[in-house]
C-alpha positions in Angstrom: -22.4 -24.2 -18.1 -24.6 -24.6 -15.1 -23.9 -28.6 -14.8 -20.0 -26.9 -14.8 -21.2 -24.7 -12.1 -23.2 -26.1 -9.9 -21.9 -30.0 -9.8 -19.1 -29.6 -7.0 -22.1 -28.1 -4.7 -24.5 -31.6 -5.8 -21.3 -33.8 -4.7 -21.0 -31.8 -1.7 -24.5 -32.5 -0.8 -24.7 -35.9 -1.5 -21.0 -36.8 0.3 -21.9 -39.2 3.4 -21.7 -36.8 6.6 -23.1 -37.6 10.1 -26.3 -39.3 9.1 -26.4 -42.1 7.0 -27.3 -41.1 3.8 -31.2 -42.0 3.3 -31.6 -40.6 6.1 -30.4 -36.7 5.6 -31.2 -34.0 3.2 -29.4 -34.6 0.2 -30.1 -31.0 -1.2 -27.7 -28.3 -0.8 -28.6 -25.4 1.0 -29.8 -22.7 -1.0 -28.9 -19.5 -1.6 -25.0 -20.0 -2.4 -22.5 -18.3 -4.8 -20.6 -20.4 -7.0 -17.2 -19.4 -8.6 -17.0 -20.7 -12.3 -13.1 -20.7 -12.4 -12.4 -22.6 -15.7 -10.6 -22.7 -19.2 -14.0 -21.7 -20.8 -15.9 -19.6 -18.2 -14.9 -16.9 -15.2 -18.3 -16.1 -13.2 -20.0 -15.6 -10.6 -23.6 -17.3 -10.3 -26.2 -16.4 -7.3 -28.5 -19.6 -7.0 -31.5 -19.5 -5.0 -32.9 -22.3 -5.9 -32.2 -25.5 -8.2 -33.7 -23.6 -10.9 -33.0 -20.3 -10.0 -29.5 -18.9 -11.0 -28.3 -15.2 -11.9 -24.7 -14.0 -13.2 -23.1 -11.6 -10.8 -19.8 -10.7 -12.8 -18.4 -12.3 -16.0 -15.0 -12.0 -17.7 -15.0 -9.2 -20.4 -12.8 -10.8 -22.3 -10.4 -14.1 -21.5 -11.2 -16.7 -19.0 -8.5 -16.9 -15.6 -8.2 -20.9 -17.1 -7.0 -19.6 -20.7 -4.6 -16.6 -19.3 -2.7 -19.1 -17.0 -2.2 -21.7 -19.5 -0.9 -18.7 -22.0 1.3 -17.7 -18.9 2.7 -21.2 -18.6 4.0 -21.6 -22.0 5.8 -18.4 -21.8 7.3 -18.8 -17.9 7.7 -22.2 -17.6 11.3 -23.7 -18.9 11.5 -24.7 -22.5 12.9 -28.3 -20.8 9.8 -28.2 -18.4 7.7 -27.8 -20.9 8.8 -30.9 -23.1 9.6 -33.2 -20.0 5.8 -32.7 -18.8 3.9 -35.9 -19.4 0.6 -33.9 -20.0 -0.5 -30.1 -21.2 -2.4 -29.1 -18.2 -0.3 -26.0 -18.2 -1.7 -24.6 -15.5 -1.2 -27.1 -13.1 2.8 -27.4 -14.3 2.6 -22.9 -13.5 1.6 -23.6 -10.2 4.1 -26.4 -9.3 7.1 -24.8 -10.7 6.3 -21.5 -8.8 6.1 -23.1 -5.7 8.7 -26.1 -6.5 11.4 -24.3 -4.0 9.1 -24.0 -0.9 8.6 -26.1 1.8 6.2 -27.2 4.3 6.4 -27.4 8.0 4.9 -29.9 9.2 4.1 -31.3 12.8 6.9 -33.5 14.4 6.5 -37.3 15.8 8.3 -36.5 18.0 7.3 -35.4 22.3 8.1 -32.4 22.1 6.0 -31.2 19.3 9.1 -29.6 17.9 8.6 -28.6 13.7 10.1 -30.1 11.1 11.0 -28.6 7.1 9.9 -31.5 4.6 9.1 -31.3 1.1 5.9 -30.1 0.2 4.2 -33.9 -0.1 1.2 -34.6 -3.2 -1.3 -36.4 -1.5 -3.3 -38.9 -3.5 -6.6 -36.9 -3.5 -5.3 -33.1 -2.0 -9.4 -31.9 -2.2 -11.3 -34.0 -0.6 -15.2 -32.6 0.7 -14.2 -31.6 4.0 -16.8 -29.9 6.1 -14.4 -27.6 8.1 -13.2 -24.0 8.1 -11.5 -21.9 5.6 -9.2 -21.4 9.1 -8.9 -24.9 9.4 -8.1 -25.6 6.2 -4.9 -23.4 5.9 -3.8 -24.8 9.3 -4.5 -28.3 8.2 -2.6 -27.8 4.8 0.2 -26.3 6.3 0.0 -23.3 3.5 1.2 -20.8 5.1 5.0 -21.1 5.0 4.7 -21.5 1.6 2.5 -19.0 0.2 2.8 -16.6 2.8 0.0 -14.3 1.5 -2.0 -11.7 3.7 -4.7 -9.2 2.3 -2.5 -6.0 1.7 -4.4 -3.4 4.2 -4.5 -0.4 1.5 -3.9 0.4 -2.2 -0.1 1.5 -0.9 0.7 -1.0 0.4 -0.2 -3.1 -2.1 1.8 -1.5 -4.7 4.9 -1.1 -2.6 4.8 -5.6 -1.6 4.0 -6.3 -5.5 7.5 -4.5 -6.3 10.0 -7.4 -6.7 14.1 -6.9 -7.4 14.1 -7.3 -11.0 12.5 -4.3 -10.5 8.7 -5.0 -12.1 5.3 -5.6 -10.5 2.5 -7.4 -11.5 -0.9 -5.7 -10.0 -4.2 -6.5 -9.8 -6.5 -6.7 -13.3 -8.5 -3.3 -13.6 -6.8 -1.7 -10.8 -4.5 0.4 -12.6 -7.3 2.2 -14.9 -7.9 6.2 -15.2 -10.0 7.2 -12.4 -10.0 3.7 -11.1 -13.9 2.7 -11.6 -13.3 0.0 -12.6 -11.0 -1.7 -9.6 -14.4 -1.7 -7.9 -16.6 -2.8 -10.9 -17.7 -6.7 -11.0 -16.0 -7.0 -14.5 -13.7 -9.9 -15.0 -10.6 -9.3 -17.2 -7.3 -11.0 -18.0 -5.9 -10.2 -21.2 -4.2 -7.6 -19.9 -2.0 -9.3 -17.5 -1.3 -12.2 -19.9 0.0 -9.4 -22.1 1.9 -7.8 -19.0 3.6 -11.1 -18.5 4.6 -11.9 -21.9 6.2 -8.8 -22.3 8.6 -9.0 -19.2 9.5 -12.7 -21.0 10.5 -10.9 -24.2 12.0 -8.0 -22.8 12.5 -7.6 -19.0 12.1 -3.8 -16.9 14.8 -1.3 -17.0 15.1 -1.1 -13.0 16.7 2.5 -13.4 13.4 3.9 -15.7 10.4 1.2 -14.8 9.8 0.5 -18.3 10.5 -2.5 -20.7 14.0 -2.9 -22.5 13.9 -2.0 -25.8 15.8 -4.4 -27.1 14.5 -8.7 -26.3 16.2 -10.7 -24.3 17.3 -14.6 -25.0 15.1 -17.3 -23.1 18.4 -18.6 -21.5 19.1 -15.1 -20.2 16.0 -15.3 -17.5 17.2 -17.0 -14.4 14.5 -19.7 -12.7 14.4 -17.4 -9.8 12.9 -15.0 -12.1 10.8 -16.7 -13.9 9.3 -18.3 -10.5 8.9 -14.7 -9.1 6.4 -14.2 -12.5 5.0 -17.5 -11.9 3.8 -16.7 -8.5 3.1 -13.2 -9.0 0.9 -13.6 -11.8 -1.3 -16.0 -9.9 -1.4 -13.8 -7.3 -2.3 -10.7 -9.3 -5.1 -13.0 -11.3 -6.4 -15.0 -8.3 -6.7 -11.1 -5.9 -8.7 -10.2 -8.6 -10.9 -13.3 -9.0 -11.5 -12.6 -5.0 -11.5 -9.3 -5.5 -15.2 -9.8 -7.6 -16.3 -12.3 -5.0 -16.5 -10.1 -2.3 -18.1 -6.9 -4.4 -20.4 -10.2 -5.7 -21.8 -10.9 -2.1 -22.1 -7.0 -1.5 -24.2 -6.7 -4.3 -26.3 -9.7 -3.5 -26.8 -8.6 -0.3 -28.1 -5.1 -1.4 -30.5 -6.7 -4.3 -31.8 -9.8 -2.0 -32.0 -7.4 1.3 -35.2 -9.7 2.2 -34.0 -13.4 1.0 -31.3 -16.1 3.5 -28.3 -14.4 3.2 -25.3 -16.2 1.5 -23.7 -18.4 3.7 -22.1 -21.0 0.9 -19.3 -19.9 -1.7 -18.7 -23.2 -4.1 -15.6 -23.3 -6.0 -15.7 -24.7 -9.6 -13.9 -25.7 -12.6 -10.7 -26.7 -13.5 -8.9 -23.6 -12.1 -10.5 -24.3 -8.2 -8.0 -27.2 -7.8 -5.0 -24.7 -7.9 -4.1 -24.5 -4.1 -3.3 -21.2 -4.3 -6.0 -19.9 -5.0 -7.9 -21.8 -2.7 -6.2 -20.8 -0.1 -6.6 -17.0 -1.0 
């Protein structure tokens, strides 16, 4: 688990940068957070040192990896499903959601007018790039295709998450009596793969805001439907994953008041190479 952890940070460090490389610092900075975002695992880890690690927040129960890929088999297309030419489930969630966007992209041409073109799949979309978080939306172009911003309050949260079909998907936790929890650093996401597999099987009454009683037939959810859950279920799961990293840095930096502050968050496992979520 900590090789899972910790290895995109040891590429980082070893990745050629300004300095040849016998002559820099191989070792990555220290302290850092790193974001266990996998099948298997959902955590966050405070490292201090190479030897030196402690769990922030862990999932309670199912790990963001396992809830997507249950989430894909009941969104996705029955014909997307047995056309794909692998069962990384995941990755099919997150190209079908976003399948109708586009990107804009700079124009060749003088007048640095923009052009729509489809959204391209670069050979190797994550290289180690030592630049911004900033400069990595502007560089990717994400933003006409996710457009995603922080909701400012709990209202307005709830009132964007409303869709037409007249269901929302929120946040893990963030519905709970009292709401403790929504600022605890547990993890969970059984609760939103159930969430999702019941508007599959049954839909929302619009007039009442709860499920149909009676299921509906697979052929009876349109694709702009089923993208709508696509997206908004990574949303909801990827808000909360972000959600726990920023409590996670508060905490650290109450409990290590007199150590570096954290200056590093590394991304890990399977789930960090959904482009969504990295650029949430």
């Amino acid at each position: 688990m900590q090789a899972h952890a910790l290895t995109p940070r040891l590429v980082s460090a070893l990745q050629p940068q300004t300095r040849p490389l016998e002559l820099r610092d191989v070792e990555p900075k220290f302290p850092f957070l790193s974001v266990l975002a996998s099948g298997g695992h959902t955590m966050l880890l405070y490292t201090a040192s190479l030897t030196e690690h402690s769990m922030i927040a862990t999932t309670v129960d199912a790990a963001i990896g396992d809830c997507l890929d249950k989430i894909a088999r009941v969104v996705l297309p029955p014909e997307t499903i047995s056309t794909a030419k692998n069962t990384m489930y995941g990755a099919l969630l997150e190209e079908f959601a976003f399948a109708e966007n586009s990107r804009t992209l700079p124009s060749s041409s003088q007048n640095g007018s923009k052009i729509e073109t489809p959204d391209p799949q670069p050979q190797n979309p994550y290289p180690q790039e030592d630049i911004t978080a900033g400069d990595y939306c502007v560089t990717n172009g994400r933003t006409a295709i996710y457009e995603y911003a922080v909701p400012r309050n709990r209202e307005e949260e709830l009132r964007r998450n409303m869709t037409q079909w007249g269901w929302a998907i929120n946040e893990p936790l963030s519905m709970t009596s009292g709401g403790m929890k929504s600022r605890s650093l547990e993890l969970s996401f059984t609760g939103l793969t159930t969430k999702v597999e019941r508007l599959i099987r049954h839909g929302m009454d619009r007039e009442t805001g709860k499920f149909n009683k009676t299921e509906r037939l697979p052929n009876c959810i349109s694709l702009e439907e089923r993208r709508a859950i696509a997206r908004e279920a990574m949303r909801a799961a990827f808000e909360h994953l972000a959600n726990r990293v920023v409590l996670g840095l508060q905490h650290i930096a109450v409990e290590t008041a007199n150590a570096a502050p954290v200056a590093t968050i590394v991304m890990s496992g399977g789930v960090a190479a959904n482009r969504f979520l990295r650029y949430m």
